[in-house]
VEXBA-704406 format. One record per atom (N, C-alpha, C): x, y, z; residue number from 1; residue in three letters; atom name. Coordinates in steps of 0.2 Angstrom, whole numbers. Each point is the difference from the previous one (the first is absolute). Layout:
    east   north      up    nr   rest   atom
       X       Y       Z   NUM    ALA     CA
...
***
This chain:
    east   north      up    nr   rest   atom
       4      -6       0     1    UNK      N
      -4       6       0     1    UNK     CA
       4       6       0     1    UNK      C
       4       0       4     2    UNK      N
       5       5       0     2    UNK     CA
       5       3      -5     2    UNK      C
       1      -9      -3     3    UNK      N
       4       3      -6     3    UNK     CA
      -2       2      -7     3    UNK      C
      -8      -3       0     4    UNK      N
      -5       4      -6     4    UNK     CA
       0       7       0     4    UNK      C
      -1       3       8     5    UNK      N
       1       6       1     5    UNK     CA
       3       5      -2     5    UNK      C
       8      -3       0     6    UNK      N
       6       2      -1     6    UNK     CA
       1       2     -10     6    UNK      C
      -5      -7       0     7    UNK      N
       2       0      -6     7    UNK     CA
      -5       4      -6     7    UNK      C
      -6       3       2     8    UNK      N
      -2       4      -4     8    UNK     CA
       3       8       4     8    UNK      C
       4       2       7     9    UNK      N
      -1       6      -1     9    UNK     CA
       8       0      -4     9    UNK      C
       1      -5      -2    10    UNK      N
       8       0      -4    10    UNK     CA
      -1       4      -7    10    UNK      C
      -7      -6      -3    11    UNK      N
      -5       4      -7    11    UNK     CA
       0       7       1    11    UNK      C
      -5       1       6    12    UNK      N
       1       7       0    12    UNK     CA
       3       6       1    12    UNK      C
       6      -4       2    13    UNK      N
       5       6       1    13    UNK     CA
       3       1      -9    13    UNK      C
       0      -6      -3    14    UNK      N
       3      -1      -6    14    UNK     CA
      -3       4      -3    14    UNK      C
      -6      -2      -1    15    UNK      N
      -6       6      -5    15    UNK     CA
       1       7       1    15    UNK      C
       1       1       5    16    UNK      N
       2       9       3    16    UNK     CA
       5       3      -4    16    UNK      C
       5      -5       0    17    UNK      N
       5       1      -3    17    UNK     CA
       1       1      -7    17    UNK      C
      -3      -4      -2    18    UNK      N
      -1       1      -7    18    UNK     CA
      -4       3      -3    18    UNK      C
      -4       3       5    19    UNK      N
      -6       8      -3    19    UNK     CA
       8       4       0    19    UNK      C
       3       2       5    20    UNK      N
       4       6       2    20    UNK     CA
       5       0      -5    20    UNK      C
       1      -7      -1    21    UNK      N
       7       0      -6    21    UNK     CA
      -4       4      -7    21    UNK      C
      -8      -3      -3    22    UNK      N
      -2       2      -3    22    UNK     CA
      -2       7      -1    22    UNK      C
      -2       2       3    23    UNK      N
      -1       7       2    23    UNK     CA
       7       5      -2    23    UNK      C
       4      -3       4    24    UNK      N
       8       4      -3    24    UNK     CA
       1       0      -6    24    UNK      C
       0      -6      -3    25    UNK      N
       1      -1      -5    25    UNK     CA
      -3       6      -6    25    UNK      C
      -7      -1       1    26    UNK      N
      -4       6      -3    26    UNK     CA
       2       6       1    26    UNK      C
       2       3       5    27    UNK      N
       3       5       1    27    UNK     CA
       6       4      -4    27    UNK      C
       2      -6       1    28    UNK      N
       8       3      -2    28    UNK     CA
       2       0      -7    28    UNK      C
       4       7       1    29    UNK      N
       2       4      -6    29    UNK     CA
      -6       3      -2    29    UNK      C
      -5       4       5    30    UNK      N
      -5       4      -2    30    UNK     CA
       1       6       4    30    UNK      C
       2       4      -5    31    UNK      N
      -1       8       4    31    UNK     CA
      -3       2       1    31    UNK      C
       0       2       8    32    UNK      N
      -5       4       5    32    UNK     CA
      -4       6      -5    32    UNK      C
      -4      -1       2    33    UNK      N
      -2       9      -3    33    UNK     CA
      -3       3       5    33    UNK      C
      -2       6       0    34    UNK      N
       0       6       4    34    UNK     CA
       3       0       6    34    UNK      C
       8      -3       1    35    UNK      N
       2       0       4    35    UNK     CA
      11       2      -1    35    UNK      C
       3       2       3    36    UNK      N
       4       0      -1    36    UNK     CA
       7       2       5    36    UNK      C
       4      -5       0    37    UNK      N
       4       0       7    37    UNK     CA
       6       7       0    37    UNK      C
      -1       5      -5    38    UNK      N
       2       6       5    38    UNK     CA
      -2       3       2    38    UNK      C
       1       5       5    39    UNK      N
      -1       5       4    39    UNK     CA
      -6       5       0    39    UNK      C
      -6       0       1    40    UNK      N
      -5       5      -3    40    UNK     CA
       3       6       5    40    UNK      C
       3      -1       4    41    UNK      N
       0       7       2    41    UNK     CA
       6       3      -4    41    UNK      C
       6       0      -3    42    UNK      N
       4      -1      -3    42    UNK     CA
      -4       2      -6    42    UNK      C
      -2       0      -4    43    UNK      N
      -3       1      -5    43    UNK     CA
      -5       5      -1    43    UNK      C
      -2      -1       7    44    UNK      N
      -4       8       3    44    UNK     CA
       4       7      -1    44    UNK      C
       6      -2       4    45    UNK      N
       5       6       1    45    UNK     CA
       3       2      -5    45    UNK      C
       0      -5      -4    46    UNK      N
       1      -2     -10    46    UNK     CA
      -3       7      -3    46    UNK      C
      -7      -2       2    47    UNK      N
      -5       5      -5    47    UNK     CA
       0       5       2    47    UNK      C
       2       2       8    48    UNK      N
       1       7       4    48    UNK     CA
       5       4      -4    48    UNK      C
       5      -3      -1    49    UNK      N
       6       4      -4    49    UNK     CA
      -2       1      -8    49    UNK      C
      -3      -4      -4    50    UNK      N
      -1      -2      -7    50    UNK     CA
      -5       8       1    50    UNK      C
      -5       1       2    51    UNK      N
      -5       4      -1    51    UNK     CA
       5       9       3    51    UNK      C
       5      -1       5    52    UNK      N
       4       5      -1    52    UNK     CA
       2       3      -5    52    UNK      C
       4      -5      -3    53    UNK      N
       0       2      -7    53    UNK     CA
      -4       3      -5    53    UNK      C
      -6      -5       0    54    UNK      N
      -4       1      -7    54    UNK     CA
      -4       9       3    54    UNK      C
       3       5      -1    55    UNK      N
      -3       6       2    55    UNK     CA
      -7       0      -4    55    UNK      C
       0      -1      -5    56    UNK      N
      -6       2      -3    56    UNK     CA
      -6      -6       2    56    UNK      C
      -1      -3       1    57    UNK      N
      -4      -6       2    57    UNK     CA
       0      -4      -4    57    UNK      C
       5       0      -6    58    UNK      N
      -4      -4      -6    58    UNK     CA
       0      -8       0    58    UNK      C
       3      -3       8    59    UNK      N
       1      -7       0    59    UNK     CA
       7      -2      -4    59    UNK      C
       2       7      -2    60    UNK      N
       6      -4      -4    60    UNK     CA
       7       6       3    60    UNK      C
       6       0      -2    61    UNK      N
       3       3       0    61    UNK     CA
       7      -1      -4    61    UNK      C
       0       7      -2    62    UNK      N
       6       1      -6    62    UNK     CA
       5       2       3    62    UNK      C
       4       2      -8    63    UNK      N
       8       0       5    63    UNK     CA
      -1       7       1    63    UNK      C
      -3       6      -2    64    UNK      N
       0       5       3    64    UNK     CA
      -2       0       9    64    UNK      C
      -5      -1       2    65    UNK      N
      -1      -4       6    65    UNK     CA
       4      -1       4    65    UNK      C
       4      -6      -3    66    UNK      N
       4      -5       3    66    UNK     CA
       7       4       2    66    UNK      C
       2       5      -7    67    UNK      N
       5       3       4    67    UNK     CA
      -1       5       3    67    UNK      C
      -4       5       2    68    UNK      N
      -2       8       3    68    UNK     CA
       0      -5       7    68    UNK      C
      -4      -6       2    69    UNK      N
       0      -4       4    69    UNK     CA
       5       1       4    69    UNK      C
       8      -5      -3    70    UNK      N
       4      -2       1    70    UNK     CA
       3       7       5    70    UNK      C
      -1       7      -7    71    UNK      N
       4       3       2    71    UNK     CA
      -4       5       6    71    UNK      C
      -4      -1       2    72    UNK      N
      -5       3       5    72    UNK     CA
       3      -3       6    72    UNK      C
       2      -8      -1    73    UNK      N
       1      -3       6    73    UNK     CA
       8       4       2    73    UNK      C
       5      -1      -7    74    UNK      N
       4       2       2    74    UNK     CA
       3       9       4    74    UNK      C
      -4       0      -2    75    UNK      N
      -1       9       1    75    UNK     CA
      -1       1       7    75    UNK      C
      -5      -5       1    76    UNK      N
      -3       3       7    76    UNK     CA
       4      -5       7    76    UNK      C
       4      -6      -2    77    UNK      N
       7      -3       2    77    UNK     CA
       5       6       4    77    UNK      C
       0       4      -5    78    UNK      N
       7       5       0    78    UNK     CA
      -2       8       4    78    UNK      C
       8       0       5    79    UNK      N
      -2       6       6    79    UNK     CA
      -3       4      -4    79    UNK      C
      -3       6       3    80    UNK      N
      -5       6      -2    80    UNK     CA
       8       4      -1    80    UNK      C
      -1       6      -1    81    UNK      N
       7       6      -3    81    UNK     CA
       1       1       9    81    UNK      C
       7       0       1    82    UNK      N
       1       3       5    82    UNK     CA
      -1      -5       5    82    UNK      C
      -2      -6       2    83    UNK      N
       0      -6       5    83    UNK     CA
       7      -4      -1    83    UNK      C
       2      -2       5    84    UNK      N
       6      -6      -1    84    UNK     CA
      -3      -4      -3    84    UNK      C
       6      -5      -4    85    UNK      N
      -6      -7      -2    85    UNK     CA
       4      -5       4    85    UNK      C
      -5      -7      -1    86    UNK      N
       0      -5       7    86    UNK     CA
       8      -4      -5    86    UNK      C
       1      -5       4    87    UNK      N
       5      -7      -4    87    UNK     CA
      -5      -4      -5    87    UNK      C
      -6      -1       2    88    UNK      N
      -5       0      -5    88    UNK     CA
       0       1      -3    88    UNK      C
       0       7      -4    89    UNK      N
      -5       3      -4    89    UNK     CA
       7       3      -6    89    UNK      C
       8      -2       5    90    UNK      N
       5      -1      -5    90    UNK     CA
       2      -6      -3    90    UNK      C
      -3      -5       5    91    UNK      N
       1      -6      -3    91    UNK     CA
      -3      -1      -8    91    UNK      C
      -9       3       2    92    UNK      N
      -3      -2      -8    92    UNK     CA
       2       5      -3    92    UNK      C
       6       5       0    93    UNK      N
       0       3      -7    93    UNK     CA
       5      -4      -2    93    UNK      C
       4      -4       2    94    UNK      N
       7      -5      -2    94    UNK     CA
      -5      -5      -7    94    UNK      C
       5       0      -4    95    UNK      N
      -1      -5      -6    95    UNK     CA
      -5       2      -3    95    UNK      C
      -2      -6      -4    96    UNK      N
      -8       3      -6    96    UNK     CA
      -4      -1       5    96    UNK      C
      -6       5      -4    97    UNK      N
      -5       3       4    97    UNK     CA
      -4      -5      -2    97    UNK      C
      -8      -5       2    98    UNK      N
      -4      -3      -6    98    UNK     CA
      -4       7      -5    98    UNK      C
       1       5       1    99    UNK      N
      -2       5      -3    99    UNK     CA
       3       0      -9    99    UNK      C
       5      -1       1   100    UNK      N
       6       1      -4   100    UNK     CA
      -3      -6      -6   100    UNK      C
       1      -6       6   101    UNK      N
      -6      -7      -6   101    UNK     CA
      -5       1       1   101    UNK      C
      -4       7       2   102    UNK      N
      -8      -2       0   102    UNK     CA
      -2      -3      -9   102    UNK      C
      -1       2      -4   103    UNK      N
       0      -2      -8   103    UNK     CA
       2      -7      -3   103    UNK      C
       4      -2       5   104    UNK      N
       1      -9       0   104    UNK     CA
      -2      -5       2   104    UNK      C
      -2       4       8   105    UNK      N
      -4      -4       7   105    UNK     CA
      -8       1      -5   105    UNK      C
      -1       5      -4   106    UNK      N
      -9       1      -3   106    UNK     CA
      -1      -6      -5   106    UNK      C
       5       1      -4   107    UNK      N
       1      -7      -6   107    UNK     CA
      -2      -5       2   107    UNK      C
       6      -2       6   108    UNK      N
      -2      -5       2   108    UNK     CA
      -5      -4       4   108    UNK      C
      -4       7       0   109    UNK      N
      -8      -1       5   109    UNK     CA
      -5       0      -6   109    UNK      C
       1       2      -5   110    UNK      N
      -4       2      -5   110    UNK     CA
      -1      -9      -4   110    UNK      C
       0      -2       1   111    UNK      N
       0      -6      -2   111    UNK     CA
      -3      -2      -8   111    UNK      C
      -9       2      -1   112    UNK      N
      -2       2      -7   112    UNK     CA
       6       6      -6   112    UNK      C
       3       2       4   113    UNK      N
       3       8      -4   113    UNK     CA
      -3       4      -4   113    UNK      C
      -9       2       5   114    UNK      N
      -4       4      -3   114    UNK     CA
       3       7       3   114    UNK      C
       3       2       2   115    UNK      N
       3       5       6   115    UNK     CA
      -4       2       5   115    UNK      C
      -2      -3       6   116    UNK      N
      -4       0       3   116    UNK     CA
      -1      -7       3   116    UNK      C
       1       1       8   117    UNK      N
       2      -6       3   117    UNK     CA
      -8      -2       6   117    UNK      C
      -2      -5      -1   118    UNK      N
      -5      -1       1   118    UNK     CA
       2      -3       9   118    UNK      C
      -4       0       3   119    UNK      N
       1      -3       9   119    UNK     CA
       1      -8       0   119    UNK      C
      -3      -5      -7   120    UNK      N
      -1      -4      -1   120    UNK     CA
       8      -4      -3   120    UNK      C
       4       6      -3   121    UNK      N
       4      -1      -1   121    UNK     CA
       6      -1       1   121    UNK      C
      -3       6       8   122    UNK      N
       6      -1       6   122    UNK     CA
       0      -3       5   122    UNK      C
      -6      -5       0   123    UNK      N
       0      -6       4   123    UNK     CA
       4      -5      -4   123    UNK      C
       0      -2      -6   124    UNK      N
       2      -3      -6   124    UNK     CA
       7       1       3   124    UNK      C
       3       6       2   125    UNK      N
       7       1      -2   125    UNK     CA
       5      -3       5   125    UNK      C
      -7       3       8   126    UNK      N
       2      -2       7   126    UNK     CA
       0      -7       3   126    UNK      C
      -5      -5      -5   127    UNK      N
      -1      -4       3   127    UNK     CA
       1      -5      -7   127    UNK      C
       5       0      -3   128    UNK      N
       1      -3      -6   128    UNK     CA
      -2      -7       1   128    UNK      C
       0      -5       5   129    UNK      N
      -3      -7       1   129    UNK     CA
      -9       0       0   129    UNK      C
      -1       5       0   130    UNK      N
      -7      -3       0   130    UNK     CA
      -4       0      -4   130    UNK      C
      -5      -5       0   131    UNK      N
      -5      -2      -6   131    UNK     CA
      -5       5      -1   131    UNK      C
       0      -1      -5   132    UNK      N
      -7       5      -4   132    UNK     CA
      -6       1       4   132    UNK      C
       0      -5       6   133    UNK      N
      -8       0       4   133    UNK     CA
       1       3       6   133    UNK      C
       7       0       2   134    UNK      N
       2       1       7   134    UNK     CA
       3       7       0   134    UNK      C
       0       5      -9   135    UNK      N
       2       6      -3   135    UNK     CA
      -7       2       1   135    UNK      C
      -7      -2       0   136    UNK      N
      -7       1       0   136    UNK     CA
      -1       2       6   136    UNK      C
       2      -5       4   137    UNK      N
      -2      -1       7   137    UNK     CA
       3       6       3   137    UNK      C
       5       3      -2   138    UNK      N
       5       6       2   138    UNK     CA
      -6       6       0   138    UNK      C
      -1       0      -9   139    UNK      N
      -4       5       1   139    UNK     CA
      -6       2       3   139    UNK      C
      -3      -6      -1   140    UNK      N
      -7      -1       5   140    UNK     CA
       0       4       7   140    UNK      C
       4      -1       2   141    UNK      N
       5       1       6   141    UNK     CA
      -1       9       1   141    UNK      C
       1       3      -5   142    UNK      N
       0       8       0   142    UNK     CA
      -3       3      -5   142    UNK      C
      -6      -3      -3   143    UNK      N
      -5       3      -3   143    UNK     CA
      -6       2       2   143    UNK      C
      -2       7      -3   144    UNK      N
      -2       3       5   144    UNK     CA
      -6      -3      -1   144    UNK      C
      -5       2       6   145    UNK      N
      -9      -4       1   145    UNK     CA
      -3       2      -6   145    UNK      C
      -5      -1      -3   146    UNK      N
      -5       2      -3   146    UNK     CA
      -5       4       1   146    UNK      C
       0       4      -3   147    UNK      N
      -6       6      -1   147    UNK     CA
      -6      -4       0   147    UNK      C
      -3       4       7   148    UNK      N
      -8      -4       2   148    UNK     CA
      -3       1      -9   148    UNK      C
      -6      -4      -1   149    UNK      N
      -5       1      -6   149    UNK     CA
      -3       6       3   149    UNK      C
      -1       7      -6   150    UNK      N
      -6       3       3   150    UNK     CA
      -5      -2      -1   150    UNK      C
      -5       3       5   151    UNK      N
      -6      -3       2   151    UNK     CA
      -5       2      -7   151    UNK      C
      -4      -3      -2   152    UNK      N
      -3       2      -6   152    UNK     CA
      -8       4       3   152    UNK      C
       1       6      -3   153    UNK      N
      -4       6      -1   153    UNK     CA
      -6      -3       0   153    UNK      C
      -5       4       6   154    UNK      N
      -7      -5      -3   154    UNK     CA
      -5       4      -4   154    UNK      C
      -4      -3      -1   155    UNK      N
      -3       2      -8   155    UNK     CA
      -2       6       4   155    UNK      C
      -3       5      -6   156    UNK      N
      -4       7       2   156    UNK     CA
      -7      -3       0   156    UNK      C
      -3       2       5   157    UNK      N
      -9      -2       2   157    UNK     CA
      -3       2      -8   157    UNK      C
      -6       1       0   158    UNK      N
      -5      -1      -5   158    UNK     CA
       0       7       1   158    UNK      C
      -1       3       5   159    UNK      N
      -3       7       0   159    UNK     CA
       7       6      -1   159    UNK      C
       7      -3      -1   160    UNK      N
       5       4      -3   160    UNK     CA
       3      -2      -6   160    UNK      C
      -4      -5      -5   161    UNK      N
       1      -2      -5   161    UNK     CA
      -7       3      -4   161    UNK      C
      -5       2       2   162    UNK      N
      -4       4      -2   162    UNK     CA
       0       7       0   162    UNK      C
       3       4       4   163    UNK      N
       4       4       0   163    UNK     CA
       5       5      -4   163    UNK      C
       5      -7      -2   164    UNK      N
       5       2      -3   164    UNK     CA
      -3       2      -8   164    UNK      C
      -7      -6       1   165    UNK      N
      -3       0      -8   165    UNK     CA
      -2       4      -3   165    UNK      C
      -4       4       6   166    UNK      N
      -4       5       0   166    UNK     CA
       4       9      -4   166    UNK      C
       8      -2       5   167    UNK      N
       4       6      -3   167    UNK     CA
       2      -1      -5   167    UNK      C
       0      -6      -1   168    UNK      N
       6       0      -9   168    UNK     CA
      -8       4      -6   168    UNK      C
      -4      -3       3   169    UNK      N
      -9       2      -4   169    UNK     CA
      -2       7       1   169    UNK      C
       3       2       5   170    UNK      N
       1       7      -1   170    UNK     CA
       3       4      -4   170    UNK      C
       6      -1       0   171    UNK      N
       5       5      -1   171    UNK     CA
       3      -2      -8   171    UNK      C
      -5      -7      -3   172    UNK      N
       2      -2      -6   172    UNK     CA
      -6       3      -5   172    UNK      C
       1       7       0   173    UNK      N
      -4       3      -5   173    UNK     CA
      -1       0      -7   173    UNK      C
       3      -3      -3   174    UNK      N
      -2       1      -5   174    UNK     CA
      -2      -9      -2   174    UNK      C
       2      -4       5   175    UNK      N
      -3      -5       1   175    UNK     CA
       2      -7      -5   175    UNK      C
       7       2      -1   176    UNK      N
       4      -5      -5   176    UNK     CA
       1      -7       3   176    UNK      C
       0      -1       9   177    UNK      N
       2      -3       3   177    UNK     CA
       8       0       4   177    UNK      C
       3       7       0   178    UNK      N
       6       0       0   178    UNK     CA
       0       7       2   178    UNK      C
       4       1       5   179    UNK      N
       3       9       1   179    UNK     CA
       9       0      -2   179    UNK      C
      -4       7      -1   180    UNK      N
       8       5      -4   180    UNK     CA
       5       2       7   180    UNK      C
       5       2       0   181    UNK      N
       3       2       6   181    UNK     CA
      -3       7       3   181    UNK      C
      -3       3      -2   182    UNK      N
      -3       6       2   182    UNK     CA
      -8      -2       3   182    UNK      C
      -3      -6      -3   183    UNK      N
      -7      -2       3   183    UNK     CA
       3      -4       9   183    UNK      C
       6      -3      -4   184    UNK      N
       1      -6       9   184    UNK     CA
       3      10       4   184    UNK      C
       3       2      -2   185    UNK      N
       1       6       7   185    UNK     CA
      -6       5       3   185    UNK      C
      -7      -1      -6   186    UNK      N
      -3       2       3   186    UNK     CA
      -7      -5       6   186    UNK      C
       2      -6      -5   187    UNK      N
      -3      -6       7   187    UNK     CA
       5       0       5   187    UNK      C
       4       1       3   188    UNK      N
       4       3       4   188    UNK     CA
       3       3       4   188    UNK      C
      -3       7      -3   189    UNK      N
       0       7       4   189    UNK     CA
       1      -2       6   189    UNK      C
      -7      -1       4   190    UNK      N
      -1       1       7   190    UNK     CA
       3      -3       3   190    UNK      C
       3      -6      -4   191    UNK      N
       6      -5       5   191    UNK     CA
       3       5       4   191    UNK      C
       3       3      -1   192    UNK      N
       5       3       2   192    UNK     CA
       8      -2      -3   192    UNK      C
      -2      -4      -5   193    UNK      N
       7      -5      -5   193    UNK     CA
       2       7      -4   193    UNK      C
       9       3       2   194    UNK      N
       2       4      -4   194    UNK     CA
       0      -1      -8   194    UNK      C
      -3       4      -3   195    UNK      N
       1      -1      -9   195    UNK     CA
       9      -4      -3   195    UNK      C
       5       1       4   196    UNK      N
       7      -2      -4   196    UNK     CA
      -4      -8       3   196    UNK      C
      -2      -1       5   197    UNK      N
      -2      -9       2   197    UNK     CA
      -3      -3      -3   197    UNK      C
      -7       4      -2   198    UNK      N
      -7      -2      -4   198    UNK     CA
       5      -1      -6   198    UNK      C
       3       4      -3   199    UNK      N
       4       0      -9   199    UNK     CA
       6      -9       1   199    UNK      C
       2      -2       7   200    UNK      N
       5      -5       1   200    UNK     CA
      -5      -5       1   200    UNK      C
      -7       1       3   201    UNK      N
      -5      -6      -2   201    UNK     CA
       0      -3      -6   201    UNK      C
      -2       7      -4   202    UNK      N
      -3      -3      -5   202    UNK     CA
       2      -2      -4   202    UNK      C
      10       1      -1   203    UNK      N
       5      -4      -3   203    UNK     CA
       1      -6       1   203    UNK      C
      -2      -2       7   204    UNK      N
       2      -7       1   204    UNK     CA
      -8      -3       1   204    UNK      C
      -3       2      -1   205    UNK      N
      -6      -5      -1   205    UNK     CA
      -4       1      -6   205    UNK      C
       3       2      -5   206    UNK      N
      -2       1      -8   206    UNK     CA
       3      -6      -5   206    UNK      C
      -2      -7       5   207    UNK      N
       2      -5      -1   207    UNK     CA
       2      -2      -9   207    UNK      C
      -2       3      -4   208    UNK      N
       0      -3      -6   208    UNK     CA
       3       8      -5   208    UNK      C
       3       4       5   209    UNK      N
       2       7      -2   209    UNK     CA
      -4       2      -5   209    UNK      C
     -10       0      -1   210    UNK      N
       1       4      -6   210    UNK     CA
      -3       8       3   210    UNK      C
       4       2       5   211    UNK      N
      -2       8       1   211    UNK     CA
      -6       1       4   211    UNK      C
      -6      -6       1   212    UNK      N
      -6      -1       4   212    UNK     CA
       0      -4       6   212    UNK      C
      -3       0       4   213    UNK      N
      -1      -4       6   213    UNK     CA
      -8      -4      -2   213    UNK      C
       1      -7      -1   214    UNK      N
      -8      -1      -1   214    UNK     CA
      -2      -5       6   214    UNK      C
      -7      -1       1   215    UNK      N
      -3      -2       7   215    UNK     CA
       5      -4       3   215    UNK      C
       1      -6       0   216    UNK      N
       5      -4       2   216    UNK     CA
       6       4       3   216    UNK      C
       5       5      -5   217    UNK      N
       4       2       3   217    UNK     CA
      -1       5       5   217    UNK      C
      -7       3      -1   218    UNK      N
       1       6       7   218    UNK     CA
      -2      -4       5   218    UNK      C
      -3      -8      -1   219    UNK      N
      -3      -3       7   219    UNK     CA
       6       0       4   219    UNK      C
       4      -3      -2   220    UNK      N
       7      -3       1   220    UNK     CA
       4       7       3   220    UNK      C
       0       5      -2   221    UNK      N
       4       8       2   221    UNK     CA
      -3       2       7   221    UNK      C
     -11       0      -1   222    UNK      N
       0       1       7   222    UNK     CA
       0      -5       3   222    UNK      C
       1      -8       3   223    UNK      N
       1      -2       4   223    UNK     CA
       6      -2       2   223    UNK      C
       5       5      -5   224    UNK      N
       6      -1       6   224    UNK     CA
       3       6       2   224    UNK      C
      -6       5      -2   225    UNK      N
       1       6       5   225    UNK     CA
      -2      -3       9   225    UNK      C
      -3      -2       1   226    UNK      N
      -3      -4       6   226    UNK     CA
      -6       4       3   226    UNK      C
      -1       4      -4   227    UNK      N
      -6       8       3   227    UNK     CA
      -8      -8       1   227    UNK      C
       1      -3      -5   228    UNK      N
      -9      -4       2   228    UNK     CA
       1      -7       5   228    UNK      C
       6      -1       4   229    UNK      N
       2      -7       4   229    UNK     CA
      -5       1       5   229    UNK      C
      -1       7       3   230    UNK      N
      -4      -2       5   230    UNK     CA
     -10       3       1   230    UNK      C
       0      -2      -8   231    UNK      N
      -7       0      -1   231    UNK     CA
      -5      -6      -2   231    UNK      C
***
């Protein structure tokens, strides 16, 4: 009895083992994804300096940039006129400056040689072992959140879509279906809407440019004036 006992938890131990081994076996040689064994916060301090650089926000940076950078740092390194300088501050003036290679160190970041080095590039440069997933997972890492969706506009009630109806049916006197730019200023006298605004409306809502506003396009001009939301 004992040794039956023995002998099936022997199967079961065997079995286990053989899921595990199988399960490894499946595993390997598969890389991880969204995951990546260096340093996020390294990476973080990565993109703190990369955006130093990129003065203009453009997510990239040039060699103009790169060197006004270089030599902003170098500049502000060195005594002010009139101060002693430290053993420090004569050590870094000994030898080449990376200033000097700033135009080489670029190249060599510029990887496309579009001129203009991308953050993506310079993880590439920094971390030259890493895989294309683990170069994702970098970015991932310091991209910025997503712009909430705006919330979508709710419809104009019945009684300021009749409204609006009303005016365009006024003020379209000669009854073409459409107003001139002098009919829409005078359906919006009383607004209070400066005449240079009213004339910038009606530029940009004379959807098919032929010099007219017709129903459709004045709907659409007064409801994003917002004057009928709360009718």
């Amino acid at each position: 009895m004992e040794e039956e006992k023995k002998k099936k938890q022997a199967e079961t131990d065997a079995k286990r083992e053989a899921n595990i081994k199988e399960r490894e076996a499946k595993q390997k040689g598969k890389p991880k994804t969204g995951s990546s064994k260096y340093s996020k916060k390294d990476v973080t301090e990565l993109n703190k300096i990369f955006k130093e650089y990129d003065k203009d926000n453009s997510g990239k940076i040039s060699l103009e940039e790169f060197s006004a950078a270089l030599k902003k740092k170098k500049d502000d390194s060195a005594p002010r006129p009139g101060e002693k300088s430290t053993l420090a501050q004569r050590k870094a003036t000994e030898g080449i400056s990376i200033l000097d290679l700033s135009e080489q160190v670029f190249h060599e970041m510029d990887s496309d040689g579009d001129g203009d080095v991308t953050f993506a590039e310079l993880l590439k440069l920094m971390f030259r072992h890493a895989r294309p997933d683990e170069i994702n997972t970098m970015l991932s890492w310091v991209a910025p959140e997503p712009e909430p969706e705006p919330e979508p506009k709710p419809e104009l009630s019945a009684e300021a879509q009749k409204a609006i109806k009303d005016i365009f049916k006024l003020y379209d006197k000669d009854k073409s279906g459409k107003l001139s730019l002098n009919e829409l200023k005078k359906a919006l006298a009383k607004t209070g809407i400066d005449p240079d605004e009213i004339k910038t409306y009606f530029t940009d809502y004379d959807g098919n440019g032929d010099g007219e506003i017709d129903k459709e396009e004045f709907f659409k001009l007064m409801e994003s004036t917002g004057a009928f939301d709360d009718m």
